[in-house]
TORZA-543293 format. One line per 10 residues: their letters; for each residue x, y, z of N, C-alpha, C. Coordinates in nm, 3 decimals, padded with zeros to 5 digits, always signed. Example, Ala and Ser with C-alpha at 12.3 -4.5 7.8 and 13.67 -1.06 7.14 Angstrom:
REM residues 2
AS> +01.319,-00.569,+00.780,+01.230,-00.450,+00.780,+01.320,-00.330,+00.780  +01.285,-00.225,+00.708,+01.367,-00.106,+00.714,+01.290,+00.003,+00.787
REM end
This chain:
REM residues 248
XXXXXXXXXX> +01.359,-02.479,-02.277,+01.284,-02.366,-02.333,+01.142,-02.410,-02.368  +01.034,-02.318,-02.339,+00.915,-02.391,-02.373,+00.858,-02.313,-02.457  +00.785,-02.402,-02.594,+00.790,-02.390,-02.719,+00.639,-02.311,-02.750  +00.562,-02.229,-02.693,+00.440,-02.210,-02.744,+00.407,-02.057,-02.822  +00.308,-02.037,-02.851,+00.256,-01.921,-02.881,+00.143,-01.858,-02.839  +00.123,-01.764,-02.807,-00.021,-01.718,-02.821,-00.051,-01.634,-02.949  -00.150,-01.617,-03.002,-00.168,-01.509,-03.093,-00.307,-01.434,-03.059  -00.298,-01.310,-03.095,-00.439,-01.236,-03.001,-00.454,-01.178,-03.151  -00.543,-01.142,-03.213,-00.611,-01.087,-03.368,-00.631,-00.982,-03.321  -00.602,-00.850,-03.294,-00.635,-00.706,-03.221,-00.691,-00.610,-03.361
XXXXXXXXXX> -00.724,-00.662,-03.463,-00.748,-00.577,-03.558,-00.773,-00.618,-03.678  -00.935,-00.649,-03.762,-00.953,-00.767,-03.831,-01.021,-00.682,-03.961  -01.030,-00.545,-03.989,-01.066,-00.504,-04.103,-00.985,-00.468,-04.173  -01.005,-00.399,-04.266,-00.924,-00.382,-04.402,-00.927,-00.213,-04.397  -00.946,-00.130,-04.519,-00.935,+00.005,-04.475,-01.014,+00.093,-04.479  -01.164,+00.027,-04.464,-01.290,+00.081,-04.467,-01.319,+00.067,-04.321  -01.276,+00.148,-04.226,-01.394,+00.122,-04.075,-01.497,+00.069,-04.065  -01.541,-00.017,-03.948,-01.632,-00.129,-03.935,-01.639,-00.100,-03.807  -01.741,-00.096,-03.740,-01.778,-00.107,-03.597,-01.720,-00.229,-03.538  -01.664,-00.225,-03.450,-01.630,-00.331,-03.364,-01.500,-00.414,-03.420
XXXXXXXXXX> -01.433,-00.323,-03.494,-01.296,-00.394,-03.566,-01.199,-00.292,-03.587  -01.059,-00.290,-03.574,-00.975,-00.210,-03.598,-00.895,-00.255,-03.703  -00.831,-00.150,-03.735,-00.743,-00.201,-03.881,-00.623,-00.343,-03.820  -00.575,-00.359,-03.936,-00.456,-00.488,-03.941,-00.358,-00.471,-03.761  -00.387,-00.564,-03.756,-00.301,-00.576,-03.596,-00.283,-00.709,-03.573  -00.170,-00.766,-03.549,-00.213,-00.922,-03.476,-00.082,-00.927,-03.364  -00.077,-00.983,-03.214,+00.023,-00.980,-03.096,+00.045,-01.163,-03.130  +00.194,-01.155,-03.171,+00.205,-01.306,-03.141,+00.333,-01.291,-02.976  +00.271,-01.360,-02.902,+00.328,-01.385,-02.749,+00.405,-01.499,-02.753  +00.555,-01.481,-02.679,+00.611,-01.635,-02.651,+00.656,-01.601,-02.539
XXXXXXXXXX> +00.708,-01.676,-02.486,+00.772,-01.644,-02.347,+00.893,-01.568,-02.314  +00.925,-01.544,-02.411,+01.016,-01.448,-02.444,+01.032,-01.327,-02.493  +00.930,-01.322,-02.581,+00.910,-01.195,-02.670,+00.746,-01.146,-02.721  +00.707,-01.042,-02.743,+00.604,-00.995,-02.781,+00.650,-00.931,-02.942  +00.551,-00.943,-03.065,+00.576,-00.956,-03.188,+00.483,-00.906,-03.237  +00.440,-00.784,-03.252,+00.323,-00.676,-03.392,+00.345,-00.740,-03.524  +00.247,-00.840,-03.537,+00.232,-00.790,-03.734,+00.116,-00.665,-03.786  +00.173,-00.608,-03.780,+00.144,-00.434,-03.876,+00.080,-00.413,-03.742  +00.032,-00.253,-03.807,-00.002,-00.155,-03.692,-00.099,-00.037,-03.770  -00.244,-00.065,-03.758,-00.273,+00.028,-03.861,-00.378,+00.094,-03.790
XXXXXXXXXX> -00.474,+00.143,-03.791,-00.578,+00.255,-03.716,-00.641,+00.169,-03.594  -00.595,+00.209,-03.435,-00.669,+00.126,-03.364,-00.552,+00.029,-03.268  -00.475,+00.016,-03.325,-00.381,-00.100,-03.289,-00.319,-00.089,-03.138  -00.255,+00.067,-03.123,-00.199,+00.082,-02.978,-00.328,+00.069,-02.856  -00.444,+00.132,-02.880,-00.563,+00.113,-02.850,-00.577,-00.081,-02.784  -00.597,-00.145,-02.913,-00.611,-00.254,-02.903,-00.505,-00.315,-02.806  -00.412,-00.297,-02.809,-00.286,-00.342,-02.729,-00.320,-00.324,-02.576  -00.361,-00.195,-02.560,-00.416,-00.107,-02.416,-00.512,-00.206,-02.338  -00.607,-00.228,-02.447,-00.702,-00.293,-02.343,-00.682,-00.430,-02.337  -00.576,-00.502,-02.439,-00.526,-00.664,-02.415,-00.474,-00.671,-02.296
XXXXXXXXXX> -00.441,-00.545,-02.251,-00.318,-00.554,-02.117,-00.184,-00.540,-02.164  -00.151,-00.532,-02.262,-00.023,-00.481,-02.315,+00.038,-00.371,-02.326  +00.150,-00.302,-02.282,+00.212,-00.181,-02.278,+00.229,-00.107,-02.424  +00.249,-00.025,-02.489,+00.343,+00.001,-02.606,+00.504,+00.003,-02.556  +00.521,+00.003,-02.490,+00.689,-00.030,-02.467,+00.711,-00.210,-02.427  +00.656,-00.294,-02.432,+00.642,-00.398,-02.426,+00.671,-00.480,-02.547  +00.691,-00.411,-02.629,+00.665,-00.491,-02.753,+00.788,-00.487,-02.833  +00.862,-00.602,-02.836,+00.985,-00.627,-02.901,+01.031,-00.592,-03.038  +00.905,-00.658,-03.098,+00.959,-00.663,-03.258,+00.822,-00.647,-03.349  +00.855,-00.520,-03.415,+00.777,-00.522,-03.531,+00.710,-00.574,-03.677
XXXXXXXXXX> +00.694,-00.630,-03.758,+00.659,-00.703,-03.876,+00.570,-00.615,-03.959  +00.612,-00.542,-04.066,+00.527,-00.485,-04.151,+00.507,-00.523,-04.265  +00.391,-00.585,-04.340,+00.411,-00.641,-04.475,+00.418,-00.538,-04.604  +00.377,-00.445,-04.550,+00.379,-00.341,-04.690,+00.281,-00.190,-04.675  +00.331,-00.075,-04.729,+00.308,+00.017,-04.658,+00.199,+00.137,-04.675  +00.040,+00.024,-04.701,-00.063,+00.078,-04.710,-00.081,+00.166,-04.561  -00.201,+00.289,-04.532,-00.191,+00.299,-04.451,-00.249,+00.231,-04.332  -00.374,+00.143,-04.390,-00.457,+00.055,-04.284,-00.320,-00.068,-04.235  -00.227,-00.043,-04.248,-00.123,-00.161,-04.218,-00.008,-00.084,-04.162  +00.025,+00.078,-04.162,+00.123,+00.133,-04.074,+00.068,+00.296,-03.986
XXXXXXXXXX> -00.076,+00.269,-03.994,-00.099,+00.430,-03.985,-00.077,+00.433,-03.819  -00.090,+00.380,-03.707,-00.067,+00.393,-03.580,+00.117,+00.339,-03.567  +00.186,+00.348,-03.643,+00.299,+00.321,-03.585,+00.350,+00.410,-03.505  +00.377,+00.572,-03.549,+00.409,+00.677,-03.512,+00.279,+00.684,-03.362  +00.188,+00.623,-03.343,+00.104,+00.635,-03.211,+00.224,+00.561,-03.097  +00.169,+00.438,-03.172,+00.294,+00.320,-03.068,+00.415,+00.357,-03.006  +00.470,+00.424,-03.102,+00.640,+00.475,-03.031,+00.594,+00.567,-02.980  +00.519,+00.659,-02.992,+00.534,+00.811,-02.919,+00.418,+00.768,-02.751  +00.373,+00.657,-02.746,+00.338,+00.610,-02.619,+00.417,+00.546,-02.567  +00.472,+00.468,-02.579,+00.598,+00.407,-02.566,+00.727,+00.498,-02.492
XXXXXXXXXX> +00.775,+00.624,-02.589,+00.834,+00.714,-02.548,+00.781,+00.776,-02.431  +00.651,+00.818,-02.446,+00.573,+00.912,-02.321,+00.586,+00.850,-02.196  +00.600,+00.678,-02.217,+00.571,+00.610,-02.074,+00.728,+00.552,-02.024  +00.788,+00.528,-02.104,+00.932,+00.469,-02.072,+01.040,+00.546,-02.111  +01.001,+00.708,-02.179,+01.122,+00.756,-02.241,+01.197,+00.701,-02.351  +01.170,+00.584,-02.432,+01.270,+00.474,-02.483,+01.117,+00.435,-02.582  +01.132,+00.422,-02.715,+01.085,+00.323,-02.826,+01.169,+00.208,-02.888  +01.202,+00.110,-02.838,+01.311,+00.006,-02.895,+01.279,-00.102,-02.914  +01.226,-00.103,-03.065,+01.167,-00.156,-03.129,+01.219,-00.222,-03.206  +01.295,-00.328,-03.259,+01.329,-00.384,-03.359,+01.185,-00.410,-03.515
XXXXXXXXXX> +01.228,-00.349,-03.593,+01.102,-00.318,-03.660,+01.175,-00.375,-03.839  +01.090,-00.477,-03.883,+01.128,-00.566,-03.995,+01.022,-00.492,-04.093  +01.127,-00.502,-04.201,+01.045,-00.450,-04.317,+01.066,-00.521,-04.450  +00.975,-00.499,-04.549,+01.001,-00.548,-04.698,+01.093,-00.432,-04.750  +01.218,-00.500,-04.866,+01.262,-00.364,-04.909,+01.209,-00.236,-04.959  +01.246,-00.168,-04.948,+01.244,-00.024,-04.992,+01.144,+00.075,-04.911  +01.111,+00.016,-04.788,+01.030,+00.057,-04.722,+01.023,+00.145,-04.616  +01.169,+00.132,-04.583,+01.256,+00.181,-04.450,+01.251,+00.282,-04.419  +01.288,+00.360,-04.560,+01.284,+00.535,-04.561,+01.191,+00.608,-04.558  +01.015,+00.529,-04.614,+00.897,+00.574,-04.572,+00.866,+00.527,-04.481
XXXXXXXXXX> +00.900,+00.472,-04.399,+00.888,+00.473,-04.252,+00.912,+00.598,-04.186  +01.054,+00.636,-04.202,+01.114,+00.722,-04.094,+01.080,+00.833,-04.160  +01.043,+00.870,-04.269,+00.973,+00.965,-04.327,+00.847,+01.032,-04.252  +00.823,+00.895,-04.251,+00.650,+00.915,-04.190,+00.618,+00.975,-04.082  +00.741,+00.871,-03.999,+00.729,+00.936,-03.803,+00.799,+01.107,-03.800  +00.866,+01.122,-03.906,+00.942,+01.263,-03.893,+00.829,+01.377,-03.926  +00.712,+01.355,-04.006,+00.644,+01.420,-04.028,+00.567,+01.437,-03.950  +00.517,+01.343,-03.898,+00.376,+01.349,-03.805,+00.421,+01.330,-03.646  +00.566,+01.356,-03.614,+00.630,+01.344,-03.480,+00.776,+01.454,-03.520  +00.736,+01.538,-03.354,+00.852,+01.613,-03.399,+01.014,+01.553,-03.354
XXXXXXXXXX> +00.987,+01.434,-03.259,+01.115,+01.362,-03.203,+01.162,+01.248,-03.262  +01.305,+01.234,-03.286,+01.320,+01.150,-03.384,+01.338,+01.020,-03.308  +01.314,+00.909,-03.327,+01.327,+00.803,-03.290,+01.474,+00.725,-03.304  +01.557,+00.767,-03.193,+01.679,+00.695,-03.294,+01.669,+00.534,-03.234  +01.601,+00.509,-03.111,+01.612,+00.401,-03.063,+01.606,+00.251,-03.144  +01.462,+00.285,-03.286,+01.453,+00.200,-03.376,+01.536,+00.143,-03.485  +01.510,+00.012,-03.408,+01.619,-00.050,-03.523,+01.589,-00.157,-03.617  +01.613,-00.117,-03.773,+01.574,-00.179,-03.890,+01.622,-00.320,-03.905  +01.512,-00.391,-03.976,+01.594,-00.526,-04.038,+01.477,-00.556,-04.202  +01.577,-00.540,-04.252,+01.522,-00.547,-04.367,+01.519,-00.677,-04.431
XXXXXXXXXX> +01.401,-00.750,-04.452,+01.412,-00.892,-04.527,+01.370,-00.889,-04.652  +01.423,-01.013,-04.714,+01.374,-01.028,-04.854,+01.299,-01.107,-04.811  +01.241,-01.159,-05.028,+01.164,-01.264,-04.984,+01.306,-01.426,-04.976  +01.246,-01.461,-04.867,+01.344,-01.629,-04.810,+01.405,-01.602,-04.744  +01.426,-01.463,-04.673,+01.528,-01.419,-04.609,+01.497,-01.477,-04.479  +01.555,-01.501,-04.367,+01.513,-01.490,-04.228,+01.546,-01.425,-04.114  +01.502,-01.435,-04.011,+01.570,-01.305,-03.892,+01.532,-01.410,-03.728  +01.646,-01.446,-03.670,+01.639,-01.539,-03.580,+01.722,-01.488,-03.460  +01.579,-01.466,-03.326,+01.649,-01.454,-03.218,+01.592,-01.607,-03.131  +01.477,-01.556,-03.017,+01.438,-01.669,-02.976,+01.328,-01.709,-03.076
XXXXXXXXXX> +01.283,-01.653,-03.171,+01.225,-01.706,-03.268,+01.266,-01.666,-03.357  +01.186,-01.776,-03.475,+01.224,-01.731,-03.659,+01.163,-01.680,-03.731  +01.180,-01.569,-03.757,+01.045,-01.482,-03.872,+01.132,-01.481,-04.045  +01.011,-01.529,-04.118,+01.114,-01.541,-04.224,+00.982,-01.460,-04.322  +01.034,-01.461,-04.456,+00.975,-01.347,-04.540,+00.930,-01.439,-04.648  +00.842,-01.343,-04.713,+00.769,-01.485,-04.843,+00.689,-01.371,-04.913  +00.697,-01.327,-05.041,+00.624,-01.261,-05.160,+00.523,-01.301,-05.164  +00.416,-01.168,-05.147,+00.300,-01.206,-05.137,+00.225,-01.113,-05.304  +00.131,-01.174,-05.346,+00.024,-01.084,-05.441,-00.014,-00.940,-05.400  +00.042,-00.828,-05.384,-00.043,-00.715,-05.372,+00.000,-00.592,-05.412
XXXXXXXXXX> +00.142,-00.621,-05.329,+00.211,-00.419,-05.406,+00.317,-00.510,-05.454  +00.431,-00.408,-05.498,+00.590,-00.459,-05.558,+00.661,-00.533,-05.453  +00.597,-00.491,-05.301,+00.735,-00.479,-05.198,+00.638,-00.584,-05.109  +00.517,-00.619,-05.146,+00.453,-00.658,-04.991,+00.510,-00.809,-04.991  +00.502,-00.875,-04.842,+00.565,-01.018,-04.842,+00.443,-01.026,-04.698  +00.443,-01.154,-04.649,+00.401,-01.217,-04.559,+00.480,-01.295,-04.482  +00.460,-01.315,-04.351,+00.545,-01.359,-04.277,+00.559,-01.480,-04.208  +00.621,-01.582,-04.205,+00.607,-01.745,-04.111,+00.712,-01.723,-04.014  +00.623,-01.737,-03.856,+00.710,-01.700,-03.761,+00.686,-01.875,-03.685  +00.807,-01.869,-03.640,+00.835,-02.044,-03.591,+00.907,-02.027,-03.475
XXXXXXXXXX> +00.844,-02.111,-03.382,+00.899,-02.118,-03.218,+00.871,-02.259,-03.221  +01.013,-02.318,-03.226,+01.043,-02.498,-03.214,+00.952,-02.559,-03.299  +00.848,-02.605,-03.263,+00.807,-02.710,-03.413,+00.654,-02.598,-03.453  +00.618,-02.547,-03.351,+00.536,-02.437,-03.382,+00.547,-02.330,-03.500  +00.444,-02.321,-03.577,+00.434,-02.219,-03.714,+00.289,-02.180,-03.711  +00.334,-02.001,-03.732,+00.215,-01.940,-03.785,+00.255,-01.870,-03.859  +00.142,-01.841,-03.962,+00.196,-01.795,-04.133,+00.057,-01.647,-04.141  +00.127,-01.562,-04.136,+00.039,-01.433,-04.196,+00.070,-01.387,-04.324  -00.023,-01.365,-04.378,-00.017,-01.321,-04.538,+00.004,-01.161,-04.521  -00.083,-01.101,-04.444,-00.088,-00.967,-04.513,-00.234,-00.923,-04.583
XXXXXXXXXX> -00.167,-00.843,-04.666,-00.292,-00.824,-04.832,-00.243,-00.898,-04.918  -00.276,-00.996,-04.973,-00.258,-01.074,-05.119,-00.369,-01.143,-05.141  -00.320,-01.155,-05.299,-00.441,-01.221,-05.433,-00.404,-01.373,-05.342  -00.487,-01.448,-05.370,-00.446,-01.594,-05.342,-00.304,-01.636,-05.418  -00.183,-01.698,-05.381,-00.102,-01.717,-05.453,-00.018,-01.863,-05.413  +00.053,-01.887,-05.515,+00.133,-02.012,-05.455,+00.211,-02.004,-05.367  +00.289,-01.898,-05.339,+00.411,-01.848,-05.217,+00.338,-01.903,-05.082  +00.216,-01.834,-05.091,+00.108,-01.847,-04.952,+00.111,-01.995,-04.923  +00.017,-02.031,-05.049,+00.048,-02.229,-04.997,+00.177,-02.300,-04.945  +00.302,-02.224,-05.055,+00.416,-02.305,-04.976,+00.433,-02.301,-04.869
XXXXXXXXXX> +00.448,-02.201,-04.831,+00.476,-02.180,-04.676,+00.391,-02.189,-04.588  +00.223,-02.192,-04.595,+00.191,-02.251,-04.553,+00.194,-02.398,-04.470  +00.256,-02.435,-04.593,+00.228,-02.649,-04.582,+00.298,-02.622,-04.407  +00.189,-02.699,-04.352,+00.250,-02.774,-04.206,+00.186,-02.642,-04.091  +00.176,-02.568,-04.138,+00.130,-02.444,-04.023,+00.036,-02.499,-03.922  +00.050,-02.465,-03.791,-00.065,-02.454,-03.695,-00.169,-02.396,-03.733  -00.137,-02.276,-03.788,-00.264,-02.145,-03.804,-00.190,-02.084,-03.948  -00.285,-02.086,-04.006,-00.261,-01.974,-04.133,-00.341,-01.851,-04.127  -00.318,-01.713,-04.084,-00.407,-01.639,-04.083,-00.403,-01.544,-04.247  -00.520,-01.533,-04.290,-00.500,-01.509,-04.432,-00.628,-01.408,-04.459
XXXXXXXXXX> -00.563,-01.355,-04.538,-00.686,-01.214,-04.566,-00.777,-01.257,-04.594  -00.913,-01.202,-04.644,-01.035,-01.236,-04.729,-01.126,-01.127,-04.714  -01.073,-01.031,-04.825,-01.128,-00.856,-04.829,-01.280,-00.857,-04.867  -01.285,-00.961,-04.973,-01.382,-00.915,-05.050,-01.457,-01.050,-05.059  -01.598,-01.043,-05.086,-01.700,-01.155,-05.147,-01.657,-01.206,-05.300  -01.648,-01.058,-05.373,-01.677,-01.057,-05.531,-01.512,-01.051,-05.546  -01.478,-01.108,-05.637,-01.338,-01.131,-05.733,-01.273,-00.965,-05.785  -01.130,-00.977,-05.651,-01.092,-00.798,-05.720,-00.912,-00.836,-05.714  -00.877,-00.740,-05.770,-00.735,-00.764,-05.813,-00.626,-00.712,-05.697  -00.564,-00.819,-05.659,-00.483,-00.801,-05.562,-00.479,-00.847,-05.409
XXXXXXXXXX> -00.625,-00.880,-05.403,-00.707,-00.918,-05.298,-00.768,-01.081,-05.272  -00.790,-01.119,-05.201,-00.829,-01.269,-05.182,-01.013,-01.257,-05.181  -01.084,-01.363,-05.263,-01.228,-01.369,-05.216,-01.237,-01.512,-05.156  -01.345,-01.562,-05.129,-01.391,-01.687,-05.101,-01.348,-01.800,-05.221  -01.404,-01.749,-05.314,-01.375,-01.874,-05.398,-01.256,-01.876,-05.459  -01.168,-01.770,-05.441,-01.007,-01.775,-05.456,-00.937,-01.848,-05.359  -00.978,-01.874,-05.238,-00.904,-01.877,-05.117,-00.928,-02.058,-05.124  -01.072,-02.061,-05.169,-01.078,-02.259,-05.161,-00.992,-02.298,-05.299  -00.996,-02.270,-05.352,-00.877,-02.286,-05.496,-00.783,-02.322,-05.465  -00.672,-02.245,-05.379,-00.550,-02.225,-05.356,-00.515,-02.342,-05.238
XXXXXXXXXX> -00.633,-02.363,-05.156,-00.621,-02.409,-05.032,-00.625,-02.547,-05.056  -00.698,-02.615,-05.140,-00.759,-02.726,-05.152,-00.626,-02.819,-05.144  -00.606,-02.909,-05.072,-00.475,-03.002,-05.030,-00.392,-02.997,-04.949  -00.410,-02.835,-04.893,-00.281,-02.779,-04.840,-00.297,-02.852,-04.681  -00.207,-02.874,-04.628,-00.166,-02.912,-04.529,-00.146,-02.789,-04.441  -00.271,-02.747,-04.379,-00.297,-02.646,-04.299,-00.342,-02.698,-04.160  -00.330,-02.656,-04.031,-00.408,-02.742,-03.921,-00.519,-02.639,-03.901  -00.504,-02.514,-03.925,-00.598,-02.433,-03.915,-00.624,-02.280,-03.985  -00.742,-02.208,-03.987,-00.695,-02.108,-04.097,-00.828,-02.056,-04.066  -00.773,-01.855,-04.012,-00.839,-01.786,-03.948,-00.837,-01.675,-04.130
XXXXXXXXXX> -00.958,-01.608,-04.080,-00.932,-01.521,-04.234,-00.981,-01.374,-04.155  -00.909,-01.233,-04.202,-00.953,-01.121,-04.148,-00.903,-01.020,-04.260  -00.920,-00.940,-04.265,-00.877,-00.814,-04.309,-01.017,-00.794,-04.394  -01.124,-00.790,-04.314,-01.268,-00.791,-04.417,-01.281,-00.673,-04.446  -01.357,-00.596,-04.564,-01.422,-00.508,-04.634,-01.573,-00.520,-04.538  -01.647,-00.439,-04.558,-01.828,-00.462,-04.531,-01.882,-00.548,-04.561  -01.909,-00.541,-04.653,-01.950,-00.724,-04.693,-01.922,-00.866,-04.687  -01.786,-00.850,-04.657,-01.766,-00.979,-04.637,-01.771,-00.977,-04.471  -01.748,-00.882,-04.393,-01.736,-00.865,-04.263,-01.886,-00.909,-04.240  -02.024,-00.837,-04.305,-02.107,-00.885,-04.253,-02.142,-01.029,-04.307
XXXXXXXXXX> -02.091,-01.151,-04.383,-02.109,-01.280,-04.391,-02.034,-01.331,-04.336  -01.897,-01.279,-04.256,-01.779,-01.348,-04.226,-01.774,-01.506,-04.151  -01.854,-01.514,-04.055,-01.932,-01.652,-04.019,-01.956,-01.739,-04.120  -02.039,-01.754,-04.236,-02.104,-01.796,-04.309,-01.963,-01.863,-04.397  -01.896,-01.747,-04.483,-01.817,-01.773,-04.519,-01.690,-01.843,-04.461  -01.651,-01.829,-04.378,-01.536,-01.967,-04.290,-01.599,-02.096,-04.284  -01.791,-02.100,-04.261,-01.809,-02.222,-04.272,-01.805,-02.276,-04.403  -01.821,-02.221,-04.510,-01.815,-02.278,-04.653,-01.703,-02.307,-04.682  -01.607,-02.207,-04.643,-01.450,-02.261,-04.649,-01.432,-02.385,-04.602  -01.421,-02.401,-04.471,-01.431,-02.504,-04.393,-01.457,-02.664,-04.463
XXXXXXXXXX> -01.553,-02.644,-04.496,-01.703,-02.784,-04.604,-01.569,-02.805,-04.649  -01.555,-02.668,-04.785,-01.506,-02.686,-04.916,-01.347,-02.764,-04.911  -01.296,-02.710,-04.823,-01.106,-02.742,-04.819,-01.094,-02.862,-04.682  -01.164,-02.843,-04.593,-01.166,-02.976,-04.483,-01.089,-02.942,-04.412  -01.016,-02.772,-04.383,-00.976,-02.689,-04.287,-01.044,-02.639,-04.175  -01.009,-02.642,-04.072,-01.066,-02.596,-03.954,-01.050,-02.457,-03.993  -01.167,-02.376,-04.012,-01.165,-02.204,-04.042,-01.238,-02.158,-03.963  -01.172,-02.029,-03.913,-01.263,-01.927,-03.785,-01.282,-01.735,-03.901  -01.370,-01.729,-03.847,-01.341,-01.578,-03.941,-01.320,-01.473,-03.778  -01.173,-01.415,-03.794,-01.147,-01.345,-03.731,-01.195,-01.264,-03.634
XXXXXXXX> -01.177,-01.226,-03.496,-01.294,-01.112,-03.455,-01.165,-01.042,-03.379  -01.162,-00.941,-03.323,-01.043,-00.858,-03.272,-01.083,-00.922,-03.126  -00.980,-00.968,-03.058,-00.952,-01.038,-02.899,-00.933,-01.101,-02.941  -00.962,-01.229,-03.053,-01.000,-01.370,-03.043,-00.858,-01.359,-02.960  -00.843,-01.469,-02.934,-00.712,-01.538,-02.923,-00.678,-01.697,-02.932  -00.541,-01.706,-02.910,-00.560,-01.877,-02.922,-00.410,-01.940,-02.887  -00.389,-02.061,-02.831,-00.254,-02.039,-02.810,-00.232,-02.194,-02.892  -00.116,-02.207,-02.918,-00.033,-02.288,-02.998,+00.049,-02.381,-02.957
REM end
């Protein structure tokens, strides 16, 4: 079996529109499976022009159920449906989340999706086919978590939305790539800034660490700021752009 990843960033702002960025999206690729973390304004779009189908896509990952993080889901399946007849999606959630899901697609879709099928994780929980996606409490709502997905000795760790926190570092330790929010410049509650993010980071045994989910302002320093990161923690840091890609 051969052990790699790709990851493509299809969506690097937060929930203020930004030219040239779509909301929360990221495609992790293995040779086996294709893997959405969240799906929020932009995302099926983004998928379109990666070369990716919406019926292509195995398994879902949602960290929590702002709408810049689920508002194109109901897009995805109902293209999906249009082109293959079939949405079959294995779609992972934080608890209590499930029912505003199917809430959601029932409202804003008149066909019900029965094809989708739930897996609900806690936090430590895990979910293992040809890969391992496991769950980890993150800083932001009651329910949000972040996710470490592992293919053989390979790890990549997405946060989500969260304050800088210790959960993040643990699971971090050892990652290829940590991709990790960084909304804001200035210090706000719930959210990661610059000088929160070198705090938390400082020791961690990271090999690398991409930051996205920008606000305006930090979107327009986003360069600047990965290199200060970078100096400060002695992490290889990229600030996100939608295509990047990178393989593992």
């Amino acid at each position: 079996m051969v052990n790699w990843m790709k990851v493509t960033m299809l969506g690097t702002s937060g929930g203020i529109l930004i030219p040239g960025r779509a909301q929360s999206g990221i495609l992790i690729e293995t040779s086996e499976e294709k893997i959405l973390l969240d799906c929020g304004m932009g995302i099926p779009l983004r998928l379109s022009e990666a070369g990716v189908k919406a019926e292509e896509i195995d398994i879902i990952c949602i960290t929590h159920g702002h709408l810049d993080h689920i508002q194109d889901l109901p897009s995805l399946t109902k293209a999906s449906w249009l082109s293959s007849r079939k949405a079959e999606y294995k779609i992972i959630t934080p608890p209590n989340l499930k029912n505003k899901l199917v809430s959601f697609w029932k409202i804003l879709d008149e066909y019900e999706r029965t094809e989708l099928k739930f897996e609900v994780l806690r936090s430590e929980e895990s979910y293992k086919d040809e890969i391992e996606i496991s769950a980890f409490k993150t800083e932001h709502t009651s329910i949000s978590q972040g996710y470490e997905i592992c293919k053989g000795k390979k790890k990549v760790v997405y946060t989500g939305d969260t304050a800088p926190c210790e959960s993040v570092k643990e699971n971090a330790e050892g990652a290829d790539v940590l991709i990790h929010e960084l909304s804001y410049i200035e210090k706000k509650t719930n959210h990661t800034n610059p000088e929160g993010l070198i705090s938390k980071l400082n020791g961690a045994d990271v090999n690398e660490l991409v930051i996205t989910h920008f606000y305006p302002s930090a979107s327009e320093s986003a360069k600047e700021l990965a290199s200060d990161i970078q100096r400060k923690t002695g992490i290889k840091t990229t600030a996100g752009e939608d295509f990047q890609s990178f393989t593992i």
